[in-house]
C-alpha positions in Angstrom: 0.0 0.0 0.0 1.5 3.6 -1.2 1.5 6.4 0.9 -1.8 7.9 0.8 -2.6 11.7 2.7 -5.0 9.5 5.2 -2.3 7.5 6.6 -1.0 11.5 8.6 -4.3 11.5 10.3 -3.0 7.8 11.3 0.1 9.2 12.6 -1.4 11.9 14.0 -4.5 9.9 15.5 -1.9 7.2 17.5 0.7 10.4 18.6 -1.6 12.5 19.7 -4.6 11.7 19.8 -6.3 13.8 22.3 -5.3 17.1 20.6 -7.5 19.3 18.5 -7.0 18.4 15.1 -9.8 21.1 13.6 -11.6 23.3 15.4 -14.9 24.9 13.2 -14.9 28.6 14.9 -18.6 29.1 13.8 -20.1 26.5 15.1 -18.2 26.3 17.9 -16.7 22.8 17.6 -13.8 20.7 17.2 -12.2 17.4 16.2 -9.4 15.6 17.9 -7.4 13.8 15.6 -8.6 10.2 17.8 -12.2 11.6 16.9 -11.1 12.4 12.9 -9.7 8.9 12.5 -12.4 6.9 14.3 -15.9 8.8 12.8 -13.9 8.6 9.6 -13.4 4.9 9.7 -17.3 4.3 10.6 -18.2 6.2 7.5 -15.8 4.1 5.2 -17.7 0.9 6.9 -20.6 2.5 5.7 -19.8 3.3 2.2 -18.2 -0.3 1.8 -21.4 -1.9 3.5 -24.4 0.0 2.9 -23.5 2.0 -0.3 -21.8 -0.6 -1.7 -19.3 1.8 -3.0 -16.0 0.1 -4.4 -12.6 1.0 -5.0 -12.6 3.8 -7.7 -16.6 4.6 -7.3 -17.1 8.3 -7.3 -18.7 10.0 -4.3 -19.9 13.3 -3.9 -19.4 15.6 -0.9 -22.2 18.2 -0.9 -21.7 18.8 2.6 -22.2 23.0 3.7 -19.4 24.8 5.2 -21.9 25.2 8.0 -21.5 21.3 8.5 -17.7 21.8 8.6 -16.3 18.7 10.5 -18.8 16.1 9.3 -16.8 17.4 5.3 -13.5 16.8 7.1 -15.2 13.3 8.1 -16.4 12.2 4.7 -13.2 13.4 2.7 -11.2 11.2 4.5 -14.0 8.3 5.1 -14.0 8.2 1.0 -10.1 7.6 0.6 -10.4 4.8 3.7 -13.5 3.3 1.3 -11.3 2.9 -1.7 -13.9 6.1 -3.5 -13.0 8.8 -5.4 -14.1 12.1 -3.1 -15.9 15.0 -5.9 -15.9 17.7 -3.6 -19.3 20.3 -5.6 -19.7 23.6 -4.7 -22.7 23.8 -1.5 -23.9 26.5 -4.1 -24.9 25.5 -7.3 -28.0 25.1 -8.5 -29.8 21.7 -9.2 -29.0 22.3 -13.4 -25.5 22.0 -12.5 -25.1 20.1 -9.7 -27.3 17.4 -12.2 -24.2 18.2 -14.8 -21.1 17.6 -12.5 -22.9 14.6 -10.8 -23.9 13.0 -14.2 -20.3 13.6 -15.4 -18.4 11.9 -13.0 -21.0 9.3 -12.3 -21.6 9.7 -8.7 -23.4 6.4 -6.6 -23.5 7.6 -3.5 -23.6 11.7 -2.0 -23.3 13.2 1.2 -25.1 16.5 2.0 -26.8 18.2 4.2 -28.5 21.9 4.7 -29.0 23.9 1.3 -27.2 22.1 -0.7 -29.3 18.5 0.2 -32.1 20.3 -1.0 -30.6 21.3 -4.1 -29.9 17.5 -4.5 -32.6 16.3 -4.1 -34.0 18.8 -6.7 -31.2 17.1 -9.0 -32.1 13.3 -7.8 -34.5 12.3 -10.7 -31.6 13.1 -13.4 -29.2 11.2 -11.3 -29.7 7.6 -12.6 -26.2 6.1 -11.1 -26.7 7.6 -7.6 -28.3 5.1 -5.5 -27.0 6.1 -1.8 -27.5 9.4 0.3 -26.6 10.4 3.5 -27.7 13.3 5.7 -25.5 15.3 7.9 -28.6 17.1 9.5 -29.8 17.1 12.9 -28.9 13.8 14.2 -29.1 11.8 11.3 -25.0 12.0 10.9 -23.9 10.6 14.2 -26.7 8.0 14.4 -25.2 6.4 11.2 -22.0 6.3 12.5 -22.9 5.0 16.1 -23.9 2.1 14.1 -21.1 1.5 12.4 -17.8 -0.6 13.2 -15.2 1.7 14.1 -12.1 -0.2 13.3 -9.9 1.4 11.0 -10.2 0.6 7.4 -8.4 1.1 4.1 -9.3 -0.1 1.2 -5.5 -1.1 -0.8 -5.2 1.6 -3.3 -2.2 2.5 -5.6 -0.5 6.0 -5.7 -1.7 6.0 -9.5 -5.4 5.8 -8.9 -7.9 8.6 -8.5 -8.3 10.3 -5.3 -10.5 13.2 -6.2 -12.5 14.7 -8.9 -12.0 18.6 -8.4 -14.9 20.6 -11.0 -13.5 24.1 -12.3 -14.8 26.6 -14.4 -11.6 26.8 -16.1 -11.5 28.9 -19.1 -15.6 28.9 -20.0 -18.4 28.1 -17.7 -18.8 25.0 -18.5 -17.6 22.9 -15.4 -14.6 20.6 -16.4 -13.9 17.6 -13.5 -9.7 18.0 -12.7 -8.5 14.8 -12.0 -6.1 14.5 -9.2 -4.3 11.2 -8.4 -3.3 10.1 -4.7 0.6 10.8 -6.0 0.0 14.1 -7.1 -2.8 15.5 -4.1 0.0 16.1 -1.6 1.5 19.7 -1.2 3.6 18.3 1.6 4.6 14.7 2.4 3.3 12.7 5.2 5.7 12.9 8.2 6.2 12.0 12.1 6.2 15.6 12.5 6.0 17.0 16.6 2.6 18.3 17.4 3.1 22.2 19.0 -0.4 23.0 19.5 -0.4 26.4 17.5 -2.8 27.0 14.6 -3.4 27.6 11.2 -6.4 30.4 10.4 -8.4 29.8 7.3 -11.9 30.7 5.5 -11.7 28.8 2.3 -14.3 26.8 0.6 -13.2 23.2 1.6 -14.6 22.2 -1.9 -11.9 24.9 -3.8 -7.9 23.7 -4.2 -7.2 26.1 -1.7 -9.5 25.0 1.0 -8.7 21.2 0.2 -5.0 21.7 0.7 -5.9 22.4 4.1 -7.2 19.4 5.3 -3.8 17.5 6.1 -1.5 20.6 5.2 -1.8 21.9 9.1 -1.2 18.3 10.4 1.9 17.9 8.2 3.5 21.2 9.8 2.7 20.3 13.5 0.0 22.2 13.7 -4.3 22.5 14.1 -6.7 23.7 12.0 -9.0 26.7 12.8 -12.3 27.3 10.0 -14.3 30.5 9.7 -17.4 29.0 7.4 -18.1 32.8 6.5 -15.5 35.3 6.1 -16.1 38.6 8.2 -13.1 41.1 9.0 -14.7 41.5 12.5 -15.3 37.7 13.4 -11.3 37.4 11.9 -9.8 39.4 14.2 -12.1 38.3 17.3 -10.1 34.8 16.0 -6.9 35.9 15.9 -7.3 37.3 19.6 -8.9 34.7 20.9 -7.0 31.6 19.8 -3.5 33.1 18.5 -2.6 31.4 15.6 0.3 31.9 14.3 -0.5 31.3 10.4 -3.4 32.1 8.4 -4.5 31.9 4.9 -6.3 35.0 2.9 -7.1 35.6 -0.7 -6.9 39.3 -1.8 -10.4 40.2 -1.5 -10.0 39.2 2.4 -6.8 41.4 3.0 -8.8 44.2 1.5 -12.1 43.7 4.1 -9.4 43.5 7.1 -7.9 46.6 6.0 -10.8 48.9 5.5 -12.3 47.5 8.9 -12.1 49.8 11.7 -10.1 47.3 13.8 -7.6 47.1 11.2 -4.9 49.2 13.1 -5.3 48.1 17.1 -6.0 44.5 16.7 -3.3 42.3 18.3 -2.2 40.4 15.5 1.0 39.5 17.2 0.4 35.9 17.2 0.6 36.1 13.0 4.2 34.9 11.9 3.2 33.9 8.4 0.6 35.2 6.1 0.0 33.0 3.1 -2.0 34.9 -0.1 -3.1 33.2 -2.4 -6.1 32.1 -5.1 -5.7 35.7 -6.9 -3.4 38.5 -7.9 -2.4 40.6 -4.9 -2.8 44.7 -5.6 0.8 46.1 -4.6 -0.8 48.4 -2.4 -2.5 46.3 -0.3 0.8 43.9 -0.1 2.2 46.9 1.4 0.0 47.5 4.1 0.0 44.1 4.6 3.6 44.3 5.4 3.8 47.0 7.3 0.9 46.2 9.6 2.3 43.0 10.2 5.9 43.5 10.4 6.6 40.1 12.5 5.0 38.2 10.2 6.2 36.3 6.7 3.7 37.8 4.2 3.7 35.6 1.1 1.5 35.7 -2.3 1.8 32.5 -4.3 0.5 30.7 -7.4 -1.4 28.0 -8.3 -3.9 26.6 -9.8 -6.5 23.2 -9.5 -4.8 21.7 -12.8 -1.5 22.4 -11.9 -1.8 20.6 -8.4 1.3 20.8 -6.2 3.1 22.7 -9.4 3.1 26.5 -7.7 5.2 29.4 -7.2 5.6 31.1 -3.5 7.8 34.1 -2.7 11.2 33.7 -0.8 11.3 34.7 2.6 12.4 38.5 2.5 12.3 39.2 -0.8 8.2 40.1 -0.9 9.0 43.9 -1.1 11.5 43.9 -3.7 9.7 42.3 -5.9 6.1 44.0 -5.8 3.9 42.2 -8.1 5.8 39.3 -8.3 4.0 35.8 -7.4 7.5 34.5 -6.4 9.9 31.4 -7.7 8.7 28.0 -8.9 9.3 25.7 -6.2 10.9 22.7 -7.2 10.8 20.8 -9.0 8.4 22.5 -10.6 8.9 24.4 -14.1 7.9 27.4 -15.7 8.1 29.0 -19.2 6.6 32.3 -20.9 5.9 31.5 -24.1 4.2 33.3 -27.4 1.0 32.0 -27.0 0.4 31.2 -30.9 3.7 29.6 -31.4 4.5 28.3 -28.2 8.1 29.7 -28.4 9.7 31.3 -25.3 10.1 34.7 -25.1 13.0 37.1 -24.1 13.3 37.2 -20.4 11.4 40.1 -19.4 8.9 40.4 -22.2 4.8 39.1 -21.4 3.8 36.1 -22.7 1.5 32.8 -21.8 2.7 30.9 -18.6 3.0 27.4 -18.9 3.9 24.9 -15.7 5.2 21.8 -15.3 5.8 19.6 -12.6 7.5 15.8 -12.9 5.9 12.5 -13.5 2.4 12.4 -14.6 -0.1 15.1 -14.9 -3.6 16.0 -14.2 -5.9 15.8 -16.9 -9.8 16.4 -17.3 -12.0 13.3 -16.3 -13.4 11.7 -19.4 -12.5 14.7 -21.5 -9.7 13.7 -23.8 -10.2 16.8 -26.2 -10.0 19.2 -22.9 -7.1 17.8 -21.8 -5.4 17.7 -25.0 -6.1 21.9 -25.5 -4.8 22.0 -21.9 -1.7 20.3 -22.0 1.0 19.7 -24.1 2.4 16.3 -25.2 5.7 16.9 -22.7 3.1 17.6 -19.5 3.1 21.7 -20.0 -0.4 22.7 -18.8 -0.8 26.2 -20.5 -2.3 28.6 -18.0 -3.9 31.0 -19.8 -2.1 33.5 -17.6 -0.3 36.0 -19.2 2.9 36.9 -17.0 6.4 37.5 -17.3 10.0 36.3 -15.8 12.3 38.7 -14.3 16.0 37.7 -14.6 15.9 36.4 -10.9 13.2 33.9 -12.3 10.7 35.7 -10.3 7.0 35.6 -12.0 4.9 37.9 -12.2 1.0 38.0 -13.6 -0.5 40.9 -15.4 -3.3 39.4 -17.0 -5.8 36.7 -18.5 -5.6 35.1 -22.1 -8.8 33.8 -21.5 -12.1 34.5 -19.7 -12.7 32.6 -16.2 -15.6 32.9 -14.5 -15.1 32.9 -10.4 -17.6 31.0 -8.8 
C-alpha cells in the first residue's frame, strides 16, 4: 500500500490523539485527531457496506461549510472506502449540480442543509446515484454510532484517482480535474512533533485552496481553525482569541481587514506567516499588509486546480523587492513564458503565456480527452492561460488573463 494523505491522520490519531486536530470557529466545535480517525473509519464501513461503494466509485461531498467537521469526516471516510471524493460547490443550482454529478457518475452523496435540498431537486436526473446520506440534525452521528469503528483502508495504488475537483476553467462550463493520490500532496506525510499552535483559514473546503488544508496543518505540527463565512470583525475576534500563528487569505480578504475599523489596534502579534493566495495581490494592499504585520512572513503565491502541487511562492524577505511578483517556482516545478500562438519562449522580461510543469504524470480532465489535449502539451506543460512575465531572478509575475474565467 502507497503512501496515501490518510495514513498523517493515522500518525497523527496514535501520537496525539487527544489534541485538536480542527476546530470549526462558527459552530463552535472541534475534532481531535482520535475523533477524525475513528468517525472517519465508521463512515468508510458504511460506504463499503451499505452503499456498496467500491474502490474507484465516485462519491460526492455536498456537505455545507456550516457542516464543517462532518466534510472533514467524509473526505477522509472516502479515501479509507477505496472512493474517489468529488468535492461540488454547496452553491450550485440543481441544473449544475445534475451536470457535474452526471459527469463523474456519482453512486452515492453526502449533503446536508442547502445544498441537500438542491440534491434532491437534481435526484430524478441522477440515474447512477443510488445512496445518500444526511448530515442534518442527528441523522449523521446516528449512522456512525452504528457502524464498526475499526480502521479501514481499502488497498489503493498512488496511481489511482483520489478526487475529482470541478473548475470553471477557461468557460463556464464545469470541467472535473482529476487528481491522483501521488500528485494531491502539497507536503509529504511525516512524524512531524505536534506544537499545539494553529493555522487560520476561511476557504471553501470544496476549492484547491481549502482542500489543501485538510492534512497541510497536520503535516506542519500544527491544528486547524475554520471561519465558514469570512467577516473582517469575526477574523480578528479569531486571531485574539485563539492566537494562531498562520493564516490563509485571498486578496479580496486582506482588502475587508484593511478597510475595517479594527484594522490598526487589533493584536495580530500571534501572526508569523501570512500566506496569499487564489488571486493576484494589488501592490498596495501587499504593502499594508507588510507593514501592519511586520513580525510576520507575508507571502502571495501561485497556483492553480490543474497544476496541483506545481506553484510558485515568494522567498522569505524578498516580498517587497519584488512587488507584483507571485514568487519562484518551487521545485521541481517548471515554468516558461511562451508566445501564445507559437508556443516559443520569449526574451526574459517580455509578457507572454505561462505554462507549468511539474514531474511525472499530470492531471488531466476526467473523461474529457479533447480538454485535456487543449490543456496540456504532449511533454506535460499545462498552459495557464495566464499572461505573466519572468524577471531575470526567475521571479514571475502576472499581469493578466488570455482567457475568460468565471469565479464562482
Amino acid at each position: 500500500m502507497s503512501d496515501l494523505q490518510v495514513d498523517q491522520l493515522r500518525i497523527m490519531a496514535r501520537a496525539v490523539p487527544e489534541e485538536v486536530a480542527y476546530r470549526h470557529l462558527d459552530a463552535d466545535g472541534a475534532l481531535t485527531f482520535a475523533q477524525w480517525h475513528e468517525r472517519s473509519s465508521r463512515l468508510a464501513h458504511l460506504l463499503l457496506n451499505d452503499a456498496g461503494v467500491r474502490a474507484g466509485d465516485r462519491v460526492a461531498l455536498s456537505v455545507p461549510v456550516e457542516h464543517f467537521l462532518d466534510w472533514l469526516v467524509t473526505y477522509v471516510a472516502i479515501h479509507k472506502a477505496g472512493g474517489v471524493a468529488v468535492p461540488v460547490n454547496s452553491r450550485l443550482t440543481p441544473p449544475e449540480l445534475a451536470t457535474i454529478l452526471r459527469h463523474a457518475g456519482a453512486v452515492a452523496a453526502v449533503t446536508g442543509g442547502e445544498p441537500g435540498r438542491t440534491l434532491d431537486a437534481a435526484r430524478p436526473d441522477l440515474n447512477d446515484l443510488r445512496w445518500v446520506l444526511r448530515t442534518d440534525d442527528d441523522a449523521f452521528d446516528a449512522a456512525l454510532a452504528g457502524a464498526d469503528a475499526d480502521d479501514l483502508q481499502v488497498p489503493i495504488d498512488a496511481g489511482d484517482l483520489a478526487d475529482i475537483m470541478y473548475t470553471s476553467g477557461t468557460t463556464g462550463l464545469p470541467k472535473g480535474v482529476a487528481v491522483r493520490h501521488r500528485n494531491v500532496a502539497l507536503l509529504p506525510n511525516s512524524e512531524v512533533p505536534f506544537g499545539g499552535d494553529a493555522w487560520l483559514h476561511a476557504s471553501p473546503p470544496f476549492t484547491f485552496a481549502g482542500l489543501s488544508f485538510v492534512y497541510n496543518p497536520m503535516k506542519m505540527g500544527m491544528r486547524g481553525l475554520y471561519l465558514s463565512r469570512f467577516d473582517a470583525g469575526r477574523w480578528f475576534d479569531a486571531v485574539e482569541e485563539h492566537r494562531p500563528i498562520a493564516a490563509f487569505l485571498v486578496p479580496a480578504m486582506c482588502q475587508l481587514l484593511q478597510a475595517h475599523a479594527r484594522w490598526g489596534d487589533a493584536d495580530l502579534s500571534s501572526l508569523t506567516l501570512v500566506a496569499v493566495g487564489s488571486a493576484p495581490l494589488a501592490p498596495d494592499t501587499l504593502v499594508r499588509l507588510c507593514e501592519r504585520l511586520p513580525g510576520a512572513a507575508v507571502t502571495n503565491s501561485y497556483g492553480m486546480t490543474e497544476a496541483g502541487p506545481a506553484y510558485c511562492s515568494m522567498p522569505e524577505g524578498e516580498v517587497l523587492k519584488r512587488i507584483g511578483s507571485v514568487g519562484k517556482p518551487m521545485p521541481p516545478m517548471e515554468v516558461r513564458i511562451v508566445d501564445a500562438a507559437t508556443e516559443a519562449d520569449v526574451a526574459v522580461g517580455d509578457e507572454g503565456e505561462i505554462l507549468l510543469r511539474m514531474t511525472g504524470r499530470q492531471r488531466e480532465y476526467f473523461n474529457d480527452p479533447d480538454a485535456t489535449a487543449r490543456a496540456w502539451s504532449d511533454d506535460g506543460w499545462l498552459r495557464t492561460g495566464d499572461i505573466g512575465r519572468l524577471d531575470e531572478d526567475g521571479f514571475l509575475y502576472i499581469v493578466g488573463r488570455s482567457k475568460e474565467v468565471i469565479i464562482r
